[in-house]
C-alpha positions as CSV (number, residue, x, y, z in Angstrom):
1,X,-6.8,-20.0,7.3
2,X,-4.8,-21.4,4.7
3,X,-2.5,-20.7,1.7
4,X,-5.3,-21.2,-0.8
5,X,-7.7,-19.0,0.8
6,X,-5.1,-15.9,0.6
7,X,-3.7,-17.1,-2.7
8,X,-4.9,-18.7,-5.9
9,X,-2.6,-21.7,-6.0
10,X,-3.3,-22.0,-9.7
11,X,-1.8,-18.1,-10.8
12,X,1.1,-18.9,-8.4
13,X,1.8,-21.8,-10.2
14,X,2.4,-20.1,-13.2
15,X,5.7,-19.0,-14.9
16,X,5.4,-15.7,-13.6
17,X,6.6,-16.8,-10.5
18,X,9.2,-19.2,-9.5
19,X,9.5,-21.9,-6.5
20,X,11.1,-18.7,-4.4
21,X,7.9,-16.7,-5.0
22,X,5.7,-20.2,-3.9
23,X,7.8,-20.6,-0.8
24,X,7.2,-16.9,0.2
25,X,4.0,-17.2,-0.4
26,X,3.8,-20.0,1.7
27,X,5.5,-18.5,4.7
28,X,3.7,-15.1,4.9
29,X,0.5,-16.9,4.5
30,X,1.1,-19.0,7.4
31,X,2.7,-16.4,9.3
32,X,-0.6,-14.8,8.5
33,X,-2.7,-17.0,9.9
34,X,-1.2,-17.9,13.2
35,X,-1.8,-14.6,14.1
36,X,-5.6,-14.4,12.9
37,X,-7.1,-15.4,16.0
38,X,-5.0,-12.4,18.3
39,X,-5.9,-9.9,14.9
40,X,-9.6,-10.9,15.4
41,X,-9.5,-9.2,18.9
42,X,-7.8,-6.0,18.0
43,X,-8.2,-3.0,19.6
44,X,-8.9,-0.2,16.9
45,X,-10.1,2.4,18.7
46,X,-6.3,3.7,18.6
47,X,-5.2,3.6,15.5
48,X,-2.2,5.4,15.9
49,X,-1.5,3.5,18.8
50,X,-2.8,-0.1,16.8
51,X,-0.4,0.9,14.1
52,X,2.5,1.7,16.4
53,X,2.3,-1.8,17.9
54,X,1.7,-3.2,14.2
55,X,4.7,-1.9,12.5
56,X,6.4,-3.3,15.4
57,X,5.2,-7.2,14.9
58,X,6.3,-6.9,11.6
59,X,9.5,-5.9,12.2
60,X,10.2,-8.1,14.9
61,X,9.0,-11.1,12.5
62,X,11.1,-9.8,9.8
63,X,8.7,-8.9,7.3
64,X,10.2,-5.9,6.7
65,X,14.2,-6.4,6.8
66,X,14.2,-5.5,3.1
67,X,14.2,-2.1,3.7
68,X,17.5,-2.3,5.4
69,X,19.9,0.2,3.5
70,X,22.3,-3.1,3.1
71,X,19.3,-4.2,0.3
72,X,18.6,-0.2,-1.4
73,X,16.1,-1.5,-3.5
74,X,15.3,-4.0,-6.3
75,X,17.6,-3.0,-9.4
76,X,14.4,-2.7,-12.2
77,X,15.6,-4.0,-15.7
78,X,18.3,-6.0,-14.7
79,X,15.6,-9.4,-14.8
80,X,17.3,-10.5,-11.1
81,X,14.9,-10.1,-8.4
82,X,16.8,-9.4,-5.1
83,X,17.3,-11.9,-3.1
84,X,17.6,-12.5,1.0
85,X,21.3,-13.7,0.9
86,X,20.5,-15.5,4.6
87,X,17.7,-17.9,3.0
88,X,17.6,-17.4,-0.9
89,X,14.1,-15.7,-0.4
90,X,12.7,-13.2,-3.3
91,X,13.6,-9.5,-1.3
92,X,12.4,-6.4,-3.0
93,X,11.3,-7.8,-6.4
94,X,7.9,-6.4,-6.9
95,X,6.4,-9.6,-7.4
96,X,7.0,-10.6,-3.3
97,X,6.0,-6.8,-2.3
98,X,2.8,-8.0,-4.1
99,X,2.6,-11.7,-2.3
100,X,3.2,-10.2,1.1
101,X,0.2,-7.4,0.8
102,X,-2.2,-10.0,-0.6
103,X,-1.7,-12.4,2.6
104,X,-1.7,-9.0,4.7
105,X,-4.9,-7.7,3.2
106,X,-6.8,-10.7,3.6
107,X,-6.0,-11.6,7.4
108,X,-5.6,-7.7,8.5
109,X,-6.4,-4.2,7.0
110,X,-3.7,-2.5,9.5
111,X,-1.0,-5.0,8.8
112,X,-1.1,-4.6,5.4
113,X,-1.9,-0.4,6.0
114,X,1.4,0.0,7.8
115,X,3.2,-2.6,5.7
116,X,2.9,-0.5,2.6
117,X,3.3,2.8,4.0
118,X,6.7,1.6,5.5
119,X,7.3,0.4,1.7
120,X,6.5,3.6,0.3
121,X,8.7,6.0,2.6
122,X,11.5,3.2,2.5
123,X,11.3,2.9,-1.4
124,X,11.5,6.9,-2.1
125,X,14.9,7.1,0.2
126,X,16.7,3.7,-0.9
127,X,16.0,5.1,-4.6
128,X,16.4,8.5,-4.4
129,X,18.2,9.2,-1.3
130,X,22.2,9.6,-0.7
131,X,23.9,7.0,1.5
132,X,23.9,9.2,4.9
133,X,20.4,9.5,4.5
134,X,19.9,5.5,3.7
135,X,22.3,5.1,6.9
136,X,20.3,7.3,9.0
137,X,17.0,6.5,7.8
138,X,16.4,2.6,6.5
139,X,17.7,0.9,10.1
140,X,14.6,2.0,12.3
141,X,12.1,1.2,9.2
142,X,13.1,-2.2,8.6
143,X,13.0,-2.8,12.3
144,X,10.0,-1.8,13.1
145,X,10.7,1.0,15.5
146,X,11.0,3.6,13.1
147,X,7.3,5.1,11.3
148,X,7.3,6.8,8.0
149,X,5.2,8.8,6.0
150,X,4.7,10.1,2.6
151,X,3.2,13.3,2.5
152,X,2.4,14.4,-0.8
153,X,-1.3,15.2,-0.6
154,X,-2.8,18.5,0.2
155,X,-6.3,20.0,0.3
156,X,-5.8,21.6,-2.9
157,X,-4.0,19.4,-4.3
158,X,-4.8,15.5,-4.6
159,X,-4.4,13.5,-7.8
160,X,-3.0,16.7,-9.2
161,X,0.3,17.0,-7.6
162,X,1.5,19.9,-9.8
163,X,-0.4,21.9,-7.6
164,X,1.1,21.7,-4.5
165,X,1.1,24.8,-2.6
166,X,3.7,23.9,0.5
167,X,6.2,26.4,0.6
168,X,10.3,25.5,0.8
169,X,11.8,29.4,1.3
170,X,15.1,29.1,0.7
171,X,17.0,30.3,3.7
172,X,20.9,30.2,3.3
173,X,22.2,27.2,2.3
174,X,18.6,25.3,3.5
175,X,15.0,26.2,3.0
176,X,12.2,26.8,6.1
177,X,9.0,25.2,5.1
178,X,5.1,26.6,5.8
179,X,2.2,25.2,5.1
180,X,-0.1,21.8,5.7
181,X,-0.4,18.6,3.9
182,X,-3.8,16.9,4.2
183,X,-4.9,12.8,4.5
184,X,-1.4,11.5,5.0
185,X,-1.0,8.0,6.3
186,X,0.7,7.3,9.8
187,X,1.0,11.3,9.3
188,X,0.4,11.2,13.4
189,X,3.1,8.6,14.3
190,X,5.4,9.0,11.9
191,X,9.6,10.0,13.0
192,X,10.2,10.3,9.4
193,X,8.5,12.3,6.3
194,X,9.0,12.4,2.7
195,X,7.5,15.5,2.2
196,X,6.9,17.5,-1.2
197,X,7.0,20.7,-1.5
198,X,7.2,24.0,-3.5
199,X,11.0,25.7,-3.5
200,X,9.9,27.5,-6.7
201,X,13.0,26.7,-9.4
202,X,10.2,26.6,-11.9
203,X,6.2,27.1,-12.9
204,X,3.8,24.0,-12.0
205,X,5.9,20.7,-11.4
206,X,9.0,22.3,-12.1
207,X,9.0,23.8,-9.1
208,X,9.1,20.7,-6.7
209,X,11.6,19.5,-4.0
210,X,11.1,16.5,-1.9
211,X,12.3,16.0,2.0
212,X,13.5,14.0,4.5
213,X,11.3,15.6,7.0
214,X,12.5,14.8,11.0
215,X,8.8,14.7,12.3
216,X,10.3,15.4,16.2
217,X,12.0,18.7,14.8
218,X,10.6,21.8,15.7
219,X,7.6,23.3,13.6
220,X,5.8,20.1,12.8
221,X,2.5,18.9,14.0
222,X,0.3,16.4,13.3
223,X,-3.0,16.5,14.1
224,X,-5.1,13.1,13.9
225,X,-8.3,12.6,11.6
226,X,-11.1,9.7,11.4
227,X,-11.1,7.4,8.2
228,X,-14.3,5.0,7.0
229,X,-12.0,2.3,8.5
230,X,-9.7,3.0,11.6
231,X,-6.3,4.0,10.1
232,X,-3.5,6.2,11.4
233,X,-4.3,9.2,9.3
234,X,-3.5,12.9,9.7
235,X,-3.1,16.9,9.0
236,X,0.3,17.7,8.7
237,X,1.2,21.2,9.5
238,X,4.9,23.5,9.0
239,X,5.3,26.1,10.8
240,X,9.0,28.0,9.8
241,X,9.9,23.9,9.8
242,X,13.6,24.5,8.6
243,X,15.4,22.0,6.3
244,X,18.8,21.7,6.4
245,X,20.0,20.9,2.9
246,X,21.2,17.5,3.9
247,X,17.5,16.9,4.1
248,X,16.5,17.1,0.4
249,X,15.9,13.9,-1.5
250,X,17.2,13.6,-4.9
251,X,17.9,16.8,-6.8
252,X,16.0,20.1,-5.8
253,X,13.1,20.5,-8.7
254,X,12.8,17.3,-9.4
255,X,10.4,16.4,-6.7
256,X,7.3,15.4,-8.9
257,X,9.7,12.7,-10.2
258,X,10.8,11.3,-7.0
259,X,6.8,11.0,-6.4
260,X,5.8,9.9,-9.5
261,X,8.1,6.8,-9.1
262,X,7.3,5.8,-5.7
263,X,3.6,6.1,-6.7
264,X,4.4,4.0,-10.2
265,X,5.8,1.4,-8.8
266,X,3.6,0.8,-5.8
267,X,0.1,0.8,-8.3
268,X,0.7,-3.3,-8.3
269,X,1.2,-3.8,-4.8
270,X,-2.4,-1.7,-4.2
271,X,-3.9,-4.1,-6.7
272,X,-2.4,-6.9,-4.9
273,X,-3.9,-5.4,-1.4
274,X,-7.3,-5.4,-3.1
275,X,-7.1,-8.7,-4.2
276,X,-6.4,-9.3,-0.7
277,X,-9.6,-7.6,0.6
278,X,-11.7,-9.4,-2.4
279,X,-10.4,-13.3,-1.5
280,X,-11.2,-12.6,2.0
281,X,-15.0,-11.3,1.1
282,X,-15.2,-14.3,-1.6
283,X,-14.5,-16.8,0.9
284,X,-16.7,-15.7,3.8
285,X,-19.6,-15.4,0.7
286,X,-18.7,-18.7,-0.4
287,X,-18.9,-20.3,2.8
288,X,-21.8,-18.4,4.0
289,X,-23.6,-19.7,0.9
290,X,-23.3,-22.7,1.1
291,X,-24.0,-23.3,5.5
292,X,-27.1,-20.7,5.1
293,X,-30.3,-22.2,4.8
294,X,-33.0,-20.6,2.6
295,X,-36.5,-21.5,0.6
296,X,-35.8,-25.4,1.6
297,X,-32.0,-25.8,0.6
298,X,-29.3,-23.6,0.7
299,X,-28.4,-19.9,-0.4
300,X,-25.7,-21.8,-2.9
301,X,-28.7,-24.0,-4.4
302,X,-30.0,-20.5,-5.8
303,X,-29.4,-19.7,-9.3
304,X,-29.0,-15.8,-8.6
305,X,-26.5,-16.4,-6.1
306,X,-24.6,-18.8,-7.6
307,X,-24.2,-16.3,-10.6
308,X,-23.0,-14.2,-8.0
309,X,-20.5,-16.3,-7.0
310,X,-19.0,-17.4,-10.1
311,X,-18.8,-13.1,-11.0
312,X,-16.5,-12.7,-8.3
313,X,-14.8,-15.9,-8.8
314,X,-14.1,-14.6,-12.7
315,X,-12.9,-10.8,-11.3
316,X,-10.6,-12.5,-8.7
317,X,-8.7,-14.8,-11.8
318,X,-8.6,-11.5,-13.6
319,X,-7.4,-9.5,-11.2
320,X,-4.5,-11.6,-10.3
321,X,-3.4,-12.2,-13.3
322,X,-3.6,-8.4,-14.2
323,X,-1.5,-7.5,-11.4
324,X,1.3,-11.0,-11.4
325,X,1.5,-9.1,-15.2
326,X,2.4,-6.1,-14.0
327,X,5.0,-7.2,-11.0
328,X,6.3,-9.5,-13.5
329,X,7.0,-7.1,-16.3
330,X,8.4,-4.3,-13.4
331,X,10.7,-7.3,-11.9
332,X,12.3,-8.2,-15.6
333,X,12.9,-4.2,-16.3
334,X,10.4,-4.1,-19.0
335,X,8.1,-1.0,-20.1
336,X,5.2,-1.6,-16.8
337,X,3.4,2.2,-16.7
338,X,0.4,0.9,-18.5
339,X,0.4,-2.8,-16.9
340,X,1.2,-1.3,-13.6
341,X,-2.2,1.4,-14.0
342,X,-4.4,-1.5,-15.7
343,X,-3.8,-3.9,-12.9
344,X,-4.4,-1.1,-10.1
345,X,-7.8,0.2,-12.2
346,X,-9.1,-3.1,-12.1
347,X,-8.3,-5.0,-9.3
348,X,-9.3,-1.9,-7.0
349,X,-12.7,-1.3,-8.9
350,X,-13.5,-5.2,-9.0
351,X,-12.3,-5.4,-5.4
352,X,-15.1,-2.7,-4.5
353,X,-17.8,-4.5,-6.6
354,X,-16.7,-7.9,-4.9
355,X,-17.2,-6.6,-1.6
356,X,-20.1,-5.2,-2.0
357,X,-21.7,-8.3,-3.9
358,X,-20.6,-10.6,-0.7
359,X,-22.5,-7.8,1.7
360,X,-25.6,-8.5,-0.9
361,X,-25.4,-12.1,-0.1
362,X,-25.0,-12.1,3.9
363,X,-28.1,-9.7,3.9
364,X,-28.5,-7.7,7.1
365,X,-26.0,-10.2,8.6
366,X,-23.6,-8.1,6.4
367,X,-24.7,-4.4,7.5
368,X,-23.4,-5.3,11.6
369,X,-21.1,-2.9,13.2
370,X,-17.9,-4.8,13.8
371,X,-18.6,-8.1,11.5
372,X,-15.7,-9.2,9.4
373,X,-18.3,-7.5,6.2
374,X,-19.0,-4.5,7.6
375,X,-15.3,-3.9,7.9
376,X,-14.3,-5.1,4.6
377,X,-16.8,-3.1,3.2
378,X,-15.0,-0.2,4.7
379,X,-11.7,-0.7,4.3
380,X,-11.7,-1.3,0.4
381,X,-13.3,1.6,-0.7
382,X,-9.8,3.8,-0.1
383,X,-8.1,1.7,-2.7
384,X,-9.7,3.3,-5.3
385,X,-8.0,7.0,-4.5
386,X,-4.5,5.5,-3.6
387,X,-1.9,5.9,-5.1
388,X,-4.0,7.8,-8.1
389,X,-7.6,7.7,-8.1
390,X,-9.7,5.3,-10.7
391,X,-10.0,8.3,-13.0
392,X,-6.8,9.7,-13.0
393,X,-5.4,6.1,-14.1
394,X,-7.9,5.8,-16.6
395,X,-6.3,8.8,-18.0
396,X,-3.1,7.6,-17.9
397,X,-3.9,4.5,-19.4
398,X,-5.3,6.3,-22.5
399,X,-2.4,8.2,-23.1
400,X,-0.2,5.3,-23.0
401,X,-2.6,3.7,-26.1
């Protein structure tokens, strides 16, 4: 598979990105798709165990040596994206988180799952976090060898983190935690947790902490739970978990902030991922089209399909330009809430219509347990919830207006 089927050569060309941005997207592309044919054979069954052996291929291969604590993070609004001093490669600008989950998306759903989760968990400590805990923490996810999770979710309390119910008892000069957190990515194989919860300085969001949770440390569990597509996914459970107070992240009550910007500035990367999803579906449509024989020509000769075709075609230009918008606006430090939601709202909800239309054109060929369809048809639909559901980023963009 090549560059042009993961990227649109013709957005990448424009000045929103720069020859370091091109090369990048060159090289993960590539790295991509040496790998396709060993991806094609992999054994899902496990997820935790498929992620596990993921998160260390990407390591090893590099594609995550960003989130070393010697690079902390790109530095929004100084208009300098960071830089890999060892081969002048974009780092941690938002614009190359956004390449490499594109390429990721299109060639594998769990290389791009633990790719981004590894992002998230790494972004909230090398923004908010003190140098120990960078030290401690950053090595073993930019290698690889290290998992991490976010767990912010609960059962009662989704899009609306306000309402987290997770208790954080102070107890002398730390806090012992009770409670669960529910749907938490690489929750089950995770050795490190930003975890958000209640340690009640104040009503509703005033009230929330975030931790560096040590997922070996007596009092967690995590017990595993199925997904429409085969992620590492779990309940997370406390159980008189205590937290030093070396383990808070950032400043105690402030813990809807620390979330709010991990979950900001990761909005464009999801849109990136479903672009990802979408290229891959457009390109098996396309070329399904036009190989599949039908009423004396092909399915491409067909006026309905070919409409089809040129729909996605028209959502994917959008999308991407949506989304290099918002990475390119976050990257130069200027205002990116709104760009940031609009390119997540779009490219997510145009990803699922995408999908869905290629499904429509491979017929029952489409609906086959285990066909390259059938799983992008599962795997895109999460999107949509990430990082803020469809509706709760409507809302947000409406009160940006």
């Amino acid at each position: 598979m090549s560059l042009p089927e993961a990227f649109d050569p013709d957005v990448l060309a424009l000045p929103l990105f720069d020859a370091a941005h091109r090369t990048l997207a060159d090289e993960i592309g590539q790295w991509c798709a040496d790998r396709a044919k060993a991806w094609a054979g992999l054994d899902t069954t496990d997820p935790a165990a498929a992620g596990r052996g993921m998160l260390a291929e990407l390591g090893q291969a590099g594609w995550l040596r960003h989130l070393g604590p010697d690079r902390p993070g790109c530095d929004i609004g100084s208009g300098r994206p960071d830089r890999d001093i060892r081969s002048g490669q974009p780092d941690r600008d938002i614009r190359s988180l956004c390449l490499r989950r594109q390429a990721l998306a299109y060639h594998e759903d769990l290389a791009d799952f633990g790719y981004s989760i590894q992002e998230l968990t790494a972004a909230a400590i090398a923004r908010h976090g003190t140098d120990e805990q960078r030290r401690r923490h950053l090595p073993g996810l930019a290698a690889g060898t290290s998992a991490g999770a976010l767990a912010l979710s609960e059962s009662g309390a989704g899009s609306d983190l306000a309402a987290v119910a997770l208790e954080a008892t102070p107890d002398g000069d730390g806090f012992v935690l009770n409670g669960t957190k529910a749907w938490i990515a690489q929750g089950d194989i995770a050795d490190v947790c930003v975890v958000l919860a209640r340690t009640g300085d104040g009503p509703g969001p005033l009230g929330l902490t975030t931790f560096l949770v040590d997922c070996a440390a007596p009092g967690f569990g995590a017990e595993p739970i199925g997904a429409i597509a085969p992620r590492s996914w779990a309940s997370l459970t406390f159980t008189d978990f205590r937290a030093g107070p070396e383990t808070v992240l950032g400043e105690r009550g402030q813990g809807l902030v620390v979330a709010l910007d991990v979950l900001e500035r990761a909005r464009a990367t999801v849109a990136a991922a479903a672009i990802g999803f979408a290229r891959r579906a457009f390109r098996l449509a396309l070329d399904h089209a036009r190989t599949r024989k039908a009423y004396g020509g092909r399915l491409a000769d067909l006026q309905l399909v070919r409409s089809s075709l040129a729909g996605m075609d028209v959502k994917l230009s959008a999308a991407s330009l949506l989304t290099a918008r918002a990475a390119w606006a976050m990257d130069l430090g200027l205002d990116y809430a709104k760009h940031s939601s609009a390119a997540k709202l779009y490219s997510t909800e145009a990803a699922g219509e995408i999908v869905d239309a290629a499904v429509q054109i491979f017929g029952a060929a489409g609906l086959v347990s285990g066909s390259a369809m059938e799983r992008l048809y599962r795997q895109i639909r999460s999107l949509r919830i990430y990082e803020g559901s469809s509706e709760v980023i409507a809302m947000t963009i409406a009160d940006a207006l």
